[in-house]
N, C-alpha and C positions, 0 to 999 in steps of 0.2 A: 504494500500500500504506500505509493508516494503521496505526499504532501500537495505538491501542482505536479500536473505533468501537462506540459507545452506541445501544442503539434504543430509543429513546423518549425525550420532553421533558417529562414529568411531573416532579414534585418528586424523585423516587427519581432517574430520567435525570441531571436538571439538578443535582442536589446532588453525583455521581459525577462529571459533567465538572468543577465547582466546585474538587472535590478534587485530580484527578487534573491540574486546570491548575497544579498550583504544584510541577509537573516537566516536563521538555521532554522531553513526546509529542507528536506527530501525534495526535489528538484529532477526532474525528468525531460527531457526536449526529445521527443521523437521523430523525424523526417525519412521520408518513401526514399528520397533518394543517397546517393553517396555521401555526399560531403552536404555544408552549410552553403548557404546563396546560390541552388540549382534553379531557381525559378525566378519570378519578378526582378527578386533583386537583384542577382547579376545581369538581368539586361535591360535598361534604364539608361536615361540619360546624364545620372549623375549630380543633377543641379541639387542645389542649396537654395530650394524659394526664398524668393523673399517673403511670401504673404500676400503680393497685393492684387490676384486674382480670386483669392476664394471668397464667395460669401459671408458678407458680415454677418455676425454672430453664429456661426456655424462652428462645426467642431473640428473641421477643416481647417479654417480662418485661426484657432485658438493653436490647436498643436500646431501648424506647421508655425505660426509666430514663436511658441514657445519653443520646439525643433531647433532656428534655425538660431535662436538665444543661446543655446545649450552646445551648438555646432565647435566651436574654437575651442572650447573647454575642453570637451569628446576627447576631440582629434589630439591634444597634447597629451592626456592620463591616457589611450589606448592606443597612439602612436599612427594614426593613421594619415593619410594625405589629404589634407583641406587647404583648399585658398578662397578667401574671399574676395571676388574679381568683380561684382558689380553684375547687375543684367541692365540692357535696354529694351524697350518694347517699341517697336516702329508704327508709324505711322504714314501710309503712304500717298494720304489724300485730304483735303479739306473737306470733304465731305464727311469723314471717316474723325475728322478731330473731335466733334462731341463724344464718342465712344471713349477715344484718347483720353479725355479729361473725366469722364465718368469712371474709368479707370483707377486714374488719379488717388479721387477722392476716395473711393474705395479702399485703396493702401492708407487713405489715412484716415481711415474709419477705424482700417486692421489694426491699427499703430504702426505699419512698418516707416523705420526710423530715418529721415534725410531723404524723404522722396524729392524729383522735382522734373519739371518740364525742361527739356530740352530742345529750341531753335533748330531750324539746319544749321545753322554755320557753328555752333558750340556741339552738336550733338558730332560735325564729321571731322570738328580736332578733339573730342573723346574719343575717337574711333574709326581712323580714316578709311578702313575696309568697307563698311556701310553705303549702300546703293544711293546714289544723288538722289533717287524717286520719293528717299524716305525724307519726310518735309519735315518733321516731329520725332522725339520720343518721348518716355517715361524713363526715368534712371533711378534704379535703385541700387544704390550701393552695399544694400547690406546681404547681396544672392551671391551665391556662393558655388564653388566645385569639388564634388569631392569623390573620393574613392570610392564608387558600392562596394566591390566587392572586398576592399580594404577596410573597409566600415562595418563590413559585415561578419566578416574572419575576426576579427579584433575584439569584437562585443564578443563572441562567442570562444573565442580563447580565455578571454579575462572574467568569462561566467565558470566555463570548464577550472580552470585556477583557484577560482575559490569553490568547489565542490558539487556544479552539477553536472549532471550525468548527459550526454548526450547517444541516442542509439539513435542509426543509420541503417537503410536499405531495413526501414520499418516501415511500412505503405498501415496507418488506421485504418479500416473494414467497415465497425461499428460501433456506435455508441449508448449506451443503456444507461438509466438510472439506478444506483443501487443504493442502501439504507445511508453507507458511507460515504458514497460518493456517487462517480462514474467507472462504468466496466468499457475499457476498449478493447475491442477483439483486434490484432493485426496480423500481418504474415507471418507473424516469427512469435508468434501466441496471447495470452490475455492479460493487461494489464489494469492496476484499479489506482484513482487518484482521488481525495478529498476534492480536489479541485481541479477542472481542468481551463488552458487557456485558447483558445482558437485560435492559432495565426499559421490558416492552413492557406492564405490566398485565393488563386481563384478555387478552390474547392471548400474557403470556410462555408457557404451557401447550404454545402450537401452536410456538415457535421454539425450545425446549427439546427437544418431541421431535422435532425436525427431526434432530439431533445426539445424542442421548443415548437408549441402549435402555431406560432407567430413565423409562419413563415420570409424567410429573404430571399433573393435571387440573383445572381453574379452571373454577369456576360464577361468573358475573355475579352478588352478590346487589344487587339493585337497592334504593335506600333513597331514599324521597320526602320531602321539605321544604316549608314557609311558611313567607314571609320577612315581617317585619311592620315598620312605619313605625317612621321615627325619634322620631317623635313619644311612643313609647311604650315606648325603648329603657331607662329607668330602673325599666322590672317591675323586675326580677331585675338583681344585680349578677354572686351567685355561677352557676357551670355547673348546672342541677338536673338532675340523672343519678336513674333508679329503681333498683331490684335487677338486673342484670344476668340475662336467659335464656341460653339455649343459641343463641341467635337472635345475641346481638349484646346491648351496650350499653344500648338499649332507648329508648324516647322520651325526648330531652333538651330541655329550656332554656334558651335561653345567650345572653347579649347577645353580639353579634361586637364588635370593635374599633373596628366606624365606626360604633356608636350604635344600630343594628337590635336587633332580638329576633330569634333562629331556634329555629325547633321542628322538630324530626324524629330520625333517620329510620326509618323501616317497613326491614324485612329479607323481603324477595322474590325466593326464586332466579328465575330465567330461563334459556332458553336460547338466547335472543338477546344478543351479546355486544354488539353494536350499539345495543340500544333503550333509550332514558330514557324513556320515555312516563310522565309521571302515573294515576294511577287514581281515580275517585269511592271507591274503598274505600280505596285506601291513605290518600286525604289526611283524609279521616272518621278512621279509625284514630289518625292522628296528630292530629288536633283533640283526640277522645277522653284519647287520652291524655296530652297535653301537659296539659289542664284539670283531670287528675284530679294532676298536682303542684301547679300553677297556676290555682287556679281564678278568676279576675277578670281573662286571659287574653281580650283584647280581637280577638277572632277578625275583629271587622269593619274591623282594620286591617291584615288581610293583604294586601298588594301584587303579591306573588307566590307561587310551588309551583313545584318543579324535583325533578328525580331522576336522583340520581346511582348511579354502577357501582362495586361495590368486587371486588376480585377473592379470590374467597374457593378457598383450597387444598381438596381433600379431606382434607388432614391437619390441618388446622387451624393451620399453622404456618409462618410466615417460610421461603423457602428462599432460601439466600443461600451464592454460595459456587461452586465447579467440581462438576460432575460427573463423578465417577469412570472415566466412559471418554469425555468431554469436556475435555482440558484447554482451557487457554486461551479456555473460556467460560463465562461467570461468570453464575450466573445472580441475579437478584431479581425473584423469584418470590413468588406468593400476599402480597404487600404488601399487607393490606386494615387495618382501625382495630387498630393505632394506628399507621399507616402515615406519615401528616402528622408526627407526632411523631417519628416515628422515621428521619424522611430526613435528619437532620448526620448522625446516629452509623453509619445506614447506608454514608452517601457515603465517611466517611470507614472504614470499616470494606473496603469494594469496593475503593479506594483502596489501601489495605495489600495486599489479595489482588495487586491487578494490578503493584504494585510489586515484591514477592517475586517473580511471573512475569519480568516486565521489567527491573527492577533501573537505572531510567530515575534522571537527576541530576537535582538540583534546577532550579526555575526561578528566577534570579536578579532576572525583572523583574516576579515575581507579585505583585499589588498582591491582598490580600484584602479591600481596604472598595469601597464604592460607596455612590455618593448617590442616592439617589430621586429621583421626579419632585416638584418643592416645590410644594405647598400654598398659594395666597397664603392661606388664613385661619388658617393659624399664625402670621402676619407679624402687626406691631404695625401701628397705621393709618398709623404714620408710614413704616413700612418698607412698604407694601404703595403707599402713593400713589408712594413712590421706583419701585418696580419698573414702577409702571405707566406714570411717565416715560420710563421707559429702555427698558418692553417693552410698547408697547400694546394687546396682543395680552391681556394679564393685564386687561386694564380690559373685555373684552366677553364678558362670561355668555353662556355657551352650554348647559348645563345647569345651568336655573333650580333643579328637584329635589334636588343634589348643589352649586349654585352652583361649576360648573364652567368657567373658564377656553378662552376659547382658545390662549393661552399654554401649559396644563399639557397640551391637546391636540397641540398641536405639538410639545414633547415627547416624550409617547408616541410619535409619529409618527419622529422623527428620533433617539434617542436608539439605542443598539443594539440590535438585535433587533425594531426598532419596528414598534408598532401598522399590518396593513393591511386589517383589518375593522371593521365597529363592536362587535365582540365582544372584537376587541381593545384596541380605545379605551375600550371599557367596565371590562373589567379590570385596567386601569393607572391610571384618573383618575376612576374610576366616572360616567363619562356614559351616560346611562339606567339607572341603578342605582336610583334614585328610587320618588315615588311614581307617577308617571305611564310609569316604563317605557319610556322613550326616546320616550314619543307627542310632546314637543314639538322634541326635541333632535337627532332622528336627520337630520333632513333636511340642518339644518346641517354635523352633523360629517361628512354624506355627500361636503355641498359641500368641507368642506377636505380630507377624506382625495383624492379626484378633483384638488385644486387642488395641493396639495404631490408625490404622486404625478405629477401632469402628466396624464392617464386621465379618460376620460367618466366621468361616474354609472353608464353603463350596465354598466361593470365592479366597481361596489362591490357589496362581500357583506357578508353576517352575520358569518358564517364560515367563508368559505374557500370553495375548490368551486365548485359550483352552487348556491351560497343568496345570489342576486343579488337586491339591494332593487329595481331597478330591471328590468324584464322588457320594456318600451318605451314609445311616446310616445303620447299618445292623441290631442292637440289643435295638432300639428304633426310635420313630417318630422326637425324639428330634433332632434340628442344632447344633453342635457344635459350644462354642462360642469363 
């Protein structure tokens, strides 16, 4: 019988054990797939809202303010990569300015702090990248960029550290009431928790009405990406956001924190909860419109395109909190943009809920910092030939693209929670993040994930499962070892 037990290892999941580890609970985080951040939150935009498109007084409106409060602090005590770099919002017509200015006032209903109207001629020495069409912006200085999937590894290392449990390639089944608690049936058998917390994404929908007659209902809206070279990461400093639709945010801009350009995303309901698939239209749509903020938008330095799942409510609204004839299950539900921003205030908000239920004492040995995996090219040369005496492993590139370490891969490997995919080693240390896409790198990191593990090749995956790089031997009987 655990105390909580968590379904899901998204940023929402992992930011709630975070929390709830700095009191002695029994602590449980279950996720279907391998590793943490397999779903929403590793494919996302990244942005740091500011605030000032959600609905005043909404719960949207509240956590992603208090989200992005919380944001600098995060990222120092759990090591992750944030920059606060500003967004603009364009405007690319006189017709279109009352919208502009309703806007506006909106952010400063939300409170977001030092908004202000920007001219053409001040908006294009903030930002000389910016299409002459765009007559206007909105500038908010306080949106920001930051790692998901570094955001997301970090909460959930620095939860596992202070004492909760994390079980993987556990897919939930079903959910029951029982005197104590909750009964979950999964793949890998039956577990029971006083309390359980929902942060299953686009599937919280299906384990909310397992337990509650109040039903909810979550569409997958699917949102396509291009990722563009480092080499071209100084376009654009600030976020360049358009007029917000009824769609969603709408094509953005934005250099990530490790020196890329990203454009996207397209908003396409589905009714597969499961499928990322790109589309020839979707990713045209997003060229399209990305060029029409951007126009000297070097589209031939695209590297890659991905699409990600956000889990959009039919209310349009954060649900967060017990259901009325569900105690003791707490749901976070419909968490889709500005979800990323809003996972501290969230975690810590679930947190307080589950506290008042349990009324649990403090943890005496919670350590709230952690350290990352280090970088040798932050190190000076003189500190970087030190480390390679003392760890030789720092001295052999293995992702030429990223000039990746096998040092920082062994790491990933052994540190908690650690990497047992190349999707995982990717997302921790960025090997095959590049321009080439793991085509030189992968073989390598195959061999050490196989060597540190002790396991053939023929067990290494992408991701988990059955997405095995190795399917067998063509030119002997021999296992690769």
């Amino acid at each position: 019988m655990y105390d909580v037990i968590i379904i899901g290892a998204g940023v929402i999941g992992s930011a709630v054990a975070r929390e709830l580890s700095r009191y002695q609970l029994h602590i449980l985080v279950v996720e279907k797939e391998e590793d943490v951040c397999c779903g929403t939150s590793k494919a996302n935009s990244g942005i740091v809202h500011s605030g000032i498109d959600c609905k005043p007084g909404t719960l949207k409106a509240h956590m992603n303010l208090l989200g992005n409060e919380k944001m600098e602090a995060l990222s120092k005590e759990l090591d992750f990569p944030f920059r606060r770099n500003g967004s603009l919002i364009l405007c690319f017509s006189e017709e279109d300015r009352p919208r502009l200015i309703k806007l506006y006032r909106q952010g400063i209903e939300n409170g977001v702090p030092d908004l202000r109207i920007l001219e053409k001629e001040d908006l294009h020495k903030l930002e000389p990248g910016v299409s002459d069409q765009a007559i206007a912006a909105v500038h908010a200085p306080s949106g920001g960029i930051v790692c998901p999937f570094g955001m997301n590894i970090a909460l959930a290392e620095n939860a596992t550290e202070n004492g909760v449990e994390f079980r993987f390639d556990t897919e939930v089944l079903t959910i029951s009431k029982i005197p104590a608690g909750y009964q979950l049936l999964t793949n890998t058998g039956e577990l029971r928790g006083r309390c359980v917390v929902n942060a299953a994404g686009v599937h919280a929908d299906k384990f909310h009405n397992m337990v509650s007659a109040r039903r909810i209902h979550i569409t997958p809206r699917l949102g396509e990406y291009c990722l563009l070279d480092k080499t071209v990461g100084g376009l654009v400093d600030k976020t360049i956001f358009q007029l917000p639709t009824s769609s969603g945010k709408g094509i953005l801009v934005t250099p990530t924190v490790h020196g890329n350009i990203l454009i996207g995303p397209t908003a396409r309901d589905s009714a597969d909860k499961e499928t990322t698939d790109t589309t020839a239209e979707g990713l045209a749509q997003v060229l399209w419109s990305a060029k029409r903020s951007v126009p000297d938008l070097p589209v031939r330095q695209i590297i890659t395109s991905f699409c990600g799942s956000r889990a959009h409510e039919a209310g349009g609204e954060f649900i967060i909190g017990e259901p009325e004839d569900a105690p003791f299950f707490i749901d976070a539900a419909g968490i889709e943009s500005p979800g990323l921003t809003a996972a501290p205030a969230i975690g810590c908000h679930i947190a307080e809920i589950v506290c008042d239920l349990l009324s649990p004492v403090q943890n005496p040995g919670f350590n709230g910092h952690r350290k990352g995996i280090l970088d040798p090219k932050t190190l000076s040369k003189e500190a970087y030939a030190q480390l390679i005496r003392n760890h030789p492993a720092y001295g052999n590139i293995v992702c030429r693209c990223e000039t990746v370490t096998e040092g920082e891969i062994l790491d990933a490997i052994h540190r908690p929670l650690g990497a047992k995919s190349l999707d995982g080693i990717k997302r921790r240390v960025r090997a095959g993040m590049g321009r080439c896409q793991s085509g030189f790198c992968s073989p390598k990191v195959m061999e050490i994930l196989a060597r540190e593990y002790q396991i053939s090749q023929l067990e290494i995956t992408k991701s988990g499962k059955d997405a095995h790089m190795i399917v067998g031997c063509t030119k002997s009987d021999d296992i690769p070892l």
